[in-house]
C-alpha positions as CSV (number, residue, x, y, z in Angstrom):
1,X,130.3,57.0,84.0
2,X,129.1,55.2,80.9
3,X,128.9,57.8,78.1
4,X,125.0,56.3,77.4
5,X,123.9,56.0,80.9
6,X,120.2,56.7,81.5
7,X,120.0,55.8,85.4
8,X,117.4,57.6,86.8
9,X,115.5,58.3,83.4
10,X,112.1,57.3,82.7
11,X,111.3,56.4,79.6
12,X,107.9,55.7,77.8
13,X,108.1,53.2,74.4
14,X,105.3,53.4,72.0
15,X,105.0,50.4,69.8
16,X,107.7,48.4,72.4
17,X,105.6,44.8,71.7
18,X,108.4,43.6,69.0
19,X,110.6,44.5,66.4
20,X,112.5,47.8,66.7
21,X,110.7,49.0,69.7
22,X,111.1,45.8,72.2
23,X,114.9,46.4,71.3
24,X,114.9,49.7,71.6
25,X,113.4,49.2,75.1
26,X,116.0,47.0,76.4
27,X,118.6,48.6,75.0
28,X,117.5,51.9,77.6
29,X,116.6,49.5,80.2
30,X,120.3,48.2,79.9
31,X,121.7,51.6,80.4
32,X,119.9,52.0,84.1
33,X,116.6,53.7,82.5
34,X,113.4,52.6,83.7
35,X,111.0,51.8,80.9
36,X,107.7,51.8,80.4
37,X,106.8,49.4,77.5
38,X,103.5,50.5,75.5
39,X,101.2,49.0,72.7
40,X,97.4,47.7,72.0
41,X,98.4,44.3,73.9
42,X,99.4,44.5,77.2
43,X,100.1,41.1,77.0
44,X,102.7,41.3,74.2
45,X,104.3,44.3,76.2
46,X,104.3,42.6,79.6
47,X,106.3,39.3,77.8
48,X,109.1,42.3,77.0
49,X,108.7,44.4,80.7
50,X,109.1,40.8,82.0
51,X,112.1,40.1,79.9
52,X,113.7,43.1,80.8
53,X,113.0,42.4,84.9
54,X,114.6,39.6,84.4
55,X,117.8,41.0,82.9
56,X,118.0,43.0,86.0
57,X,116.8,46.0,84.4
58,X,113.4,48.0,85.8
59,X,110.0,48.2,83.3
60,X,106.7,48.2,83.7
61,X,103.7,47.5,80.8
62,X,100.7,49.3,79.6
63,X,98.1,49.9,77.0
64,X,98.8,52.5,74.7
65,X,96.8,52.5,71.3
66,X,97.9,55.1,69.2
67,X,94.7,55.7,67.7
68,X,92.7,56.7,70.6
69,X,93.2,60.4,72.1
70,X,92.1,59.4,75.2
71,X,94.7,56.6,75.5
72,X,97.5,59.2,74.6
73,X,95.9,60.8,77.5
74,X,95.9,58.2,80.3
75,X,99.3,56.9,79.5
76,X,100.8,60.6,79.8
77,X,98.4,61.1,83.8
78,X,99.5,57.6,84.9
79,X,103.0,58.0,84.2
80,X,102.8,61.5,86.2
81,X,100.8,59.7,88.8
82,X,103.7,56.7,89.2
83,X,106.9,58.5,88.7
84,X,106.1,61.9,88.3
85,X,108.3,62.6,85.5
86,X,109.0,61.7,82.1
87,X,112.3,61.8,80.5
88,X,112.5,60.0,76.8
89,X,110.2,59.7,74.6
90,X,110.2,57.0,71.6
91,X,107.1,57.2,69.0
92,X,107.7,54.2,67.6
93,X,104.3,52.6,67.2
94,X,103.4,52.6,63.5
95,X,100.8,50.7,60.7
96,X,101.0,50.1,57.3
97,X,97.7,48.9,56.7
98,X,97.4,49.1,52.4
99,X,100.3,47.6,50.9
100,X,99.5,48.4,47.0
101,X,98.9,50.4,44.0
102,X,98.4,54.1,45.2
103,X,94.6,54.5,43.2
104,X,93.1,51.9,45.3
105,X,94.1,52.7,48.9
106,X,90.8,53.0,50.4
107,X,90.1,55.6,52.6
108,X,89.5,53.9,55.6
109,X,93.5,52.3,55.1
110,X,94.1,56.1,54.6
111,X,92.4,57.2,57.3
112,X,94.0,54.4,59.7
113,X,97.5,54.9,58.4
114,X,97.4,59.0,58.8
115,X,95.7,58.1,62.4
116,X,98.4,55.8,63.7
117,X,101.7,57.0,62.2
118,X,101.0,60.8,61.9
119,X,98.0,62.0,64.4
120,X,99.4,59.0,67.3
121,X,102.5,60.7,67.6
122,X,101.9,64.3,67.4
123,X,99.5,63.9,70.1
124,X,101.3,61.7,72.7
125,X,104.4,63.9,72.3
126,X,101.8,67.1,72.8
127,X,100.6,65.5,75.8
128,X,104.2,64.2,77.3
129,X,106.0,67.5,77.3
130,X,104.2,69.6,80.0
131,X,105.2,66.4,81.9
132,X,108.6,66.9,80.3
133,X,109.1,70.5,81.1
134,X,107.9,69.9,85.2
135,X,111.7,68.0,85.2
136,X,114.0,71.0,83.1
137,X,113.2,69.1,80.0
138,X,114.0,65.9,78.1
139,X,114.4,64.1,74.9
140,X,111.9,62.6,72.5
141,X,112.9,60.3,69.2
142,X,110.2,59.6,66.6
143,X,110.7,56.8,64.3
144,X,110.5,57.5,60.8
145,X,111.6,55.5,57.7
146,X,113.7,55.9,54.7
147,X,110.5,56.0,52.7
148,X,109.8,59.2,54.1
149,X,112.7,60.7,51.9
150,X,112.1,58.2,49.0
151,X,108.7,57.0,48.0
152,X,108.7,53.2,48.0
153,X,106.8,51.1,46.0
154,X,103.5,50.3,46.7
155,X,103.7,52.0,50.1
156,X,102.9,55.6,49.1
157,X,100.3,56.4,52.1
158,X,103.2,54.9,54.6
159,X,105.9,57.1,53.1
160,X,103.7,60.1,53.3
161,X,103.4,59.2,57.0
162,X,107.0,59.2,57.6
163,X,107.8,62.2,55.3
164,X,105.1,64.2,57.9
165,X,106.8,62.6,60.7
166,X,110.4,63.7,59.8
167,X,108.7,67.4,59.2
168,X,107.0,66.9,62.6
169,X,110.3,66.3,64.6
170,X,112.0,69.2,62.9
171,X,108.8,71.2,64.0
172,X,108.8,70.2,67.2
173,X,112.7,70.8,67.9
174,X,112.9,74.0,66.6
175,X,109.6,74.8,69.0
176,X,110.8,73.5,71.9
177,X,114.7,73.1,72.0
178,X,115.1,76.6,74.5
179,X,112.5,74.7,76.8
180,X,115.5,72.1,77.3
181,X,113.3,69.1,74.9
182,X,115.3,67.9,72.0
183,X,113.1,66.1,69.4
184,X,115.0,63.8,66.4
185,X,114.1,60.8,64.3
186,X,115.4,57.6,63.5
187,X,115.0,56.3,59.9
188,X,115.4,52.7,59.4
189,X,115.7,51.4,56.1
190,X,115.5,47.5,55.0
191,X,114.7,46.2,58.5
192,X,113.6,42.4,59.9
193,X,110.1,43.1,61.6
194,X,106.3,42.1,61.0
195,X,105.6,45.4,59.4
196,X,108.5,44.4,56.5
197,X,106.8,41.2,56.2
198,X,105.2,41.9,52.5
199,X,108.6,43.6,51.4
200,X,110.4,40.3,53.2
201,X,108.2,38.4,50.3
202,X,108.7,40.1,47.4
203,X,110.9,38.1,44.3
204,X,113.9,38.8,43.7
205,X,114.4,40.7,47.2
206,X,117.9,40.0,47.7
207,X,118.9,41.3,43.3
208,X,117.0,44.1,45.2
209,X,119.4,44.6,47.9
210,X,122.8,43.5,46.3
211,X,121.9,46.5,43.4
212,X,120.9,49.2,45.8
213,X,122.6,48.4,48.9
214,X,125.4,49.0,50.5
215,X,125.8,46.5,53.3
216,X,123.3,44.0,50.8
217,X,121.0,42.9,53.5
218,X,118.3,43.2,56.0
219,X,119.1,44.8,59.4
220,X,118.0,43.5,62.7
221,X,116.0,45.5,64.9
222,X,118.7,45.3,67.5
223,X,121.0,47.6,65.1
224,X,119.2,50.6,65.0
225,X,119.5,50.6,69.5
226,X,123.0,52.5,69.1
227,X,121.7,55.4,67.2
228,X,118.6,55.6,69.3
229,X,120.7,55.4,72.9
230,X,123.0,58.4,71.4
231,X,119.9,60.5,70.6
232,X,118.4,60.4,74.1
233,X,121.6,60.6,76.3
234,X,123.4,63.4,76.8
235,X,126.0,62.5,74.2
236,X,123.3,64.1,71.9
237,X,122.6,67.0,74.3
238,X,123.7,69.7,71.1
239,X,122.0,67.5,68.7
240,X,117.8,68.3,67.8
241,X,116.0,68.7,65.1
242,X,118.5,65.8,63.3
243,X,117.4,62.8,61.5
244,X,119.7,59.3,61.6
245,X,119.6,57.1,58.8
246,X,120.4,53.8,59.8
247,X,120.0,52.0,56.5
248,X,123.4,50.1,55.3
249,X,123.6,52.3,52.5
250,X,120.3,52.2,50.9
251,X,119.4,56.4,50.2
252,X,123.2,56.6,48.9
């Protein structure tokens, strides 16, 4: 048996459209999981369900807006409804709506970004773990970000974000780790999506990179699927509470 195989797992992506979450989604769908890909488009989401159908692998789309409880909600009854169990868990859906000087975030960026990254995620994993527990359990990975160990520039409502979601999976895993649910968090750093785009920009990126990294470049969302396949298999079934960072080098 493949050490990573997820045959017979259900698994719900949050923020699976693009970037790090339509990887992350194929790379579970590749391992025999059946995944339901979630976002605000259904449309985006269907293109990677569609994708992954025609890889051989089994998916399905649906609306998920992080923002709205009562999505969080309908997402959790119709998966229950379909499959009647839920067995991963990836909060990956995330904004960055204020990309600036910290004094003139508005509150309505701050409200949006706390809503999203923060209030998103706490709920939908509230919601998803009585359907957990009816199946003995399962395994839930949030991602974070570097920035929630390290400030970064211009981004201090995001980091905050992250920095409550790292606490939030450490909360969560200690709570719920007898009931058989093991909750950890992946923490890109430097990473090729849309939400990079204004760091992608900046002058001077890569004297940036070749000063503070490592391995001097940006990663590809495709590179952080190996961490997030160990923490949901049961390769990882001693590991909760944990946070990978999958950076090249950067918080070194």
């Amino acid at each position: 048996m493949a050490r990573f195989d997820l045959t017979g797992k259900v698994a719900l992506v949050a923020g699976a459209s693009r970037g790090i979450g339509a990887a992350i989604a194929h790379g579970m769908a590749e391992q025999g999981a059946f995944v339901i890909c979630s976002s605000r488009r259904i449309e985006d989401c269907q293109n990677v369900a569609d994708a992954i159908i025609a890889n051989g692998g089994k998916a399905s789309a649906m609306t998920l807006h992080l923002g709205k409880m009562s999505d969080l909600e309908d997402a959790i009854t119709a998966i229950g409804v379909a499959h009647g169990r839920l067995d991963i868990l990836i909060n990956n859906g995330a904004t960055n709506v204020f990309y600036g000087k910290a004094h003139e975030c508005p509150e309505s960026a701050y409200d949006k970004t706390m809503e999203v990254n923060v209030k998103g995620p706490y709920y939908l994993t509230a919601k998803a773990i009585p359907l957990m527990l009816k199946n003995g359990g399962g395994a839930v990975v949030n991602v974070a970000s570097i920035d929630g160990l390290q400030p970064g520039m211009l981004r201090t409502v995001y980091g905050m974000t992250k920095a409550a979601v790292i606490n939030m999976t450490k909360g969560y895993a200690k709570e719920y780790g007898r009931k058989g649910i093991r909750v950890n968090a992946l923490l890109p750093g430097f990473t090729d999506t849309k939400l990079a785009s204004a760091l992608k920009e900046m002058p001077g990126l890569q004297g940036f990179m070749d000063a503070n990294l490592a391995i001097p470049r940006m990663a590809q969302p495709e590179e952080m699927v190996g961490a997030v396949l160990f923490m949901v298999s049961d390769e990882a079934s001693y590991v909760t509470g944990e946070c990978i960072v999958v950076d090249g080098g950067m918080t070194i």
